[in-house]
N, C-alpha and C positions, 0 to 999 in steps of 0.2 A: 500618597505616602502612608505607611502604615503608621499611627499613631501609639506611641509605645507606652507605658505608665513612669510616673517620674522616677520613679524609684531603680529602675529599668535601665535606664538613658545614662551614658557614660558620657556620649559626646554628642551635641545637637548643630545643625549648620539651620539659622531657620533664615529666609529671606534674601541670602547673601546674595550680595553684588560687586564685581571688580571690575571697575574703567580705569583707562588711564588716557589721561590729557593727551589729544594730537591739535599740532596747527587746525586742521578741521572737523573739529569736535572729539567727543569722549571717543574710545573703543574701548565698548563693551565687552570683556572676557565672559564674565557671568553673568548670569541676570536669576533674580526668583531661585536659586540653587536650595533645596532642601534635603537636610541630609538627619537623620537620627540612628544612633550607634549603641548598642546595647551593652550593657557589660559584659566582659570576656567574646565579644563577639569578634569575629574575624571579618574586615569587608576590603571586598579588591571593587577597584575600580579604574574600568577602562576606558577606552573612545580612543578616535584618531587625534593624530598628533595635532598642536594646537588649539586644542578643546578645552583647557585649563583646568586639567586635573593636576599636576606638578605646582600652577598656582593655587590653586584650593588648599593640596596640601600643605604647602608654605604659610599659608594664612591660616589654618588650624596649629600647624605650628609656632605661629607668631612673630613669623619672619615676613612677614609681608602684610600690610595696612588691609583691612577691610573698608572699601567703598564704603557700604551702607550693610544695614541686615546684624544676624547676633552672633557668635559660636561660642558656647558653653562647653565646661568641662565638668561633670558632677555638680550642676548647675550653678558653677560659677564663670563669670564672664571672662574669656582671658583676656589677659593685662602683659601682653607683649611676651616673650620666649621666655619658658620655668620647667623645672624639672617633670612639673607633669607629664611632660610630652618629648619623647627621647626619638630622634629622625635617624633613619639609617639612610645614607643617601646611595645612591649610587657609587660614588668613592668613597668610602669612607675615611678621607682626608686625617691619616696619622701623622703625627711629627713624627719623622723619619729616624730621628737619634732616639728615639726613647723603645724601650722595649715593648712587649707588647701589654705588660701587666703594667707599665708606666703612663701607660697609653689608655688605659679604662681604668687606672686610677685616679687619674685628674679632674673628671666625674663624680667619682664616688667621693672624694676629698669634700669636694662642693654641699654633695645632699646630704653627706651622713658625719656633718661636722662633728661631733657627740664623741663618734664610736672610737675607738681605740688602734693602733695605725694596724695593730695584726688583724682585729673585726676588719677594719677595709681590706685588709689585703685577702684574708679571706673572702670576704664577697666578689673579689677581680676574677683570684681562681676559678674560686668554683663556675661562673660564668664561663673564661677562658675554657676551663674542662668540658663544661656543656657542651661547646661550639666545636670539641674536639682538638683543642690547644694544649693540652696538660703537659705535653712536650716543650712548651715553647714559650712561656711565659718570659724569658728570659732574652729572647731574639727579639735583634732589634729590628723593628718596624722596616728599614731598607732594604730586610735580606728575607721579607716573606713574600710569599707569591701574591699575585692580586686575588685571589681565593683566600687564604690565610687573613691575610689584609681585611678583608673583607666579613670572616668571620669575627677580628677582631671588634667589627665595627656593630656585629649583632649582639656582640659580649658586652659592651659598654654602654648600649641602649639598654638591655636587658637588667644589667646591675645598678643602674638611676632605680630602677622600680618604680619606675612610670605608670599612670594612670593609665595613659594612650601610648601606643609605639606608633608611629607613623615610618611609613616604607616607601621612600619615591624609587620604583625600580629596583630594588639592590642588586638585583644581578644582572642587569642591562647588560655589564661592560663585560662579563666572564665568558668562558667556552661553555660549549650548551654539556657535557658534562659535570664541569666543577658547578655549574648555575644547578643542576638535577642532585645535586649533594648539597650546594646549600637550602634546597628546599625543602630537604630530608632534614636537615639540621635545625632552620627557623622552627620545621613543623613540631617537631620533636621537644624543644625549648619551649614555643608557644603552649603544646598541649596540658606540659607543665605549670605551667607559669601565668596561663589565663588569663594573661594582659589586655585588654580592648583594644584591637589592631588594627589601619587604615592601610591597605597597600594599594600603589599607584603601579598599574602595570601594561606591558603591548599585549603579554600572553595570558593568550584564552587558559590554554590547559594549567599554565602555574595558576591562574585567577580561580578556578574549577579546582584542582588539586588543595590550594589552601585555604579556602573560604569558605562561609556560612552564606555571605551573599555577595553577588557580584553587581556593581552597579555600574549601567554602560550610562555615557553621558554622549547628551550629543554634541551633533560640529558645532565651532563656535562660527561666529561671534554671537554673543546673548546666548552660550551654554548653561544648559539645566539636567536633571536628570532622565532621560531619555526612558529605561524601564529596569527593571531590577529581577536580576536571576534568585529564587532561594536555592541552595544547592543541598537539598536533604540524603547528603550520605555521610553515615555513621562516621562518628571520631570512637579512638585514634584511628587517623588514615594510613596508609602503605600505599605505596604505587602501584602495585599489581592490583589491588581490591581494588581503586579507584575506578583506573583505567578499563577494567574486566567488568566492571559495574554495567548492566543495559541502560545506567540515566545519563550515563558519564556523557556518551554522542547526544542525547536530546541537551544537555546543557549546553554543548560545543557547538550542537549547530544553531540552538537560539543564541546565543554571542556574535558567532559569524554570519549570522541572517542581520542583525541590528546595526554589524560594524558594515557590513556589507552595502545597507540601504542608509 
């Protein structure tokens, strides 16, 4: 593992371990897990299903116990789920009666007790607008598509102004075009906004596309970090440069050699 300088380091996984109690003995998710995350650094990480990436992320998140081992945020230890750390999941789980500016408001209310209610309502916006909502602030959470929805869900991460974003999947559930728009979207937002990002993902090419580095984990039981892609092409990215890039296939086929074996 590359050893970073402290000053460096946004988020550390050192040692981690997750078992969970069965009638005949522990099972081991993770074992020895080490991870170090740079500031503003972008990192996707993948492996087959079961490998316990989704749990990893949960427990950087703070929704989930750490067995044993440390994980630091700007090295402080977390202390269970806080605004540091803003998850987009997969659904992005709106209350359905609230609009959508009602809906990443309930967030901002939280972190930015202080500010004045047009300061928050301004920061919803402008987020919303990022994400491509400027229309729709007003619509209510039941009547947007699950793309919409879903943007909602990167606008309201985005506006906590989080230390770390963590991403389990977010576009798992969408059609593989509105999934190819929000990746034009997060990337777009991110390059702005420089956040230190963890995304959990199946695809090689999104992992390739938005990353600094891609970290494949092996199969579980007793998963650890398997080997780590650098993915050195220039930011900002577009899809045509990426893909047209001659490293883009050497990165795609070391992913799919790794998930492969």
């Amino acid at each position: 593992m590359e050893v970073l300088t402290e000053e460096k380091v946004m988020l550390e996984c050192r040692d981690i371990k997750k078992a969970y109690p069965t009638p005949k003995g522990d099972f081991v998710v993770l074992e020895n897990f080490q991870l170090q995350v740079k500031e503003s650094e972008f990192v996707s990480i993948i492996g087959h299903s079961g490998c316990g990436k989704s749990t990893l992320l949960t427990m950087i998140a703070g929704l989930n116990d750490i067995t044993s081992g440390s994980i630091t945020v700007a090295n402080d230890p977390i202390q269970g789920a806080g605004p540091d750390r803003a998850v987009v999941f997969q659904s992005p789980s709106l209350f359905p009666w609230m609009t959508a500016l009602e809906n990443v408001l309930i967030g901002v209310k939280q972190v930015f007790p202080h500010a004045t209610s047009n300061q928050r309502q301004d920061i919803c916006k402008y987020y919303l607008s990022k994400v491509g909502l400027g229309d729709s602030f007003n619509k209510k959470a039941k009547d947007l598509s699950q793309g919409m929805k879903q943007r909602v869900g990167i606008a309201r991460a985005f506006a906590l102004k989080p230390k770390v974003l963590l991403l389990d999947e977010p576009f798992g559930m969408l059609d593989s075009m509105t999934r190819v728009e929000l990746q034009d979207v997060l990337i777009d937002v991110w390059s702005k906004e420089q956040i230190t990002a963890i995304m959990v993902t199946h695809d090689v090419d999104e992992a390739i596309f938005l990353s600094d580095r891609v970290i494949m984990m092996t199969s579980g039981p007793y998963a650890k970090v398997g080997e780590v892609a650098n993915i050195k092409l220039n930011r900002p990215r577009d899809r045509k440069t990426v893909v047209e890039h001659p490293d883009f296939y050497k990165y795609r086929q070391q992913l799919l050699t790794f998930l492969d074996h």
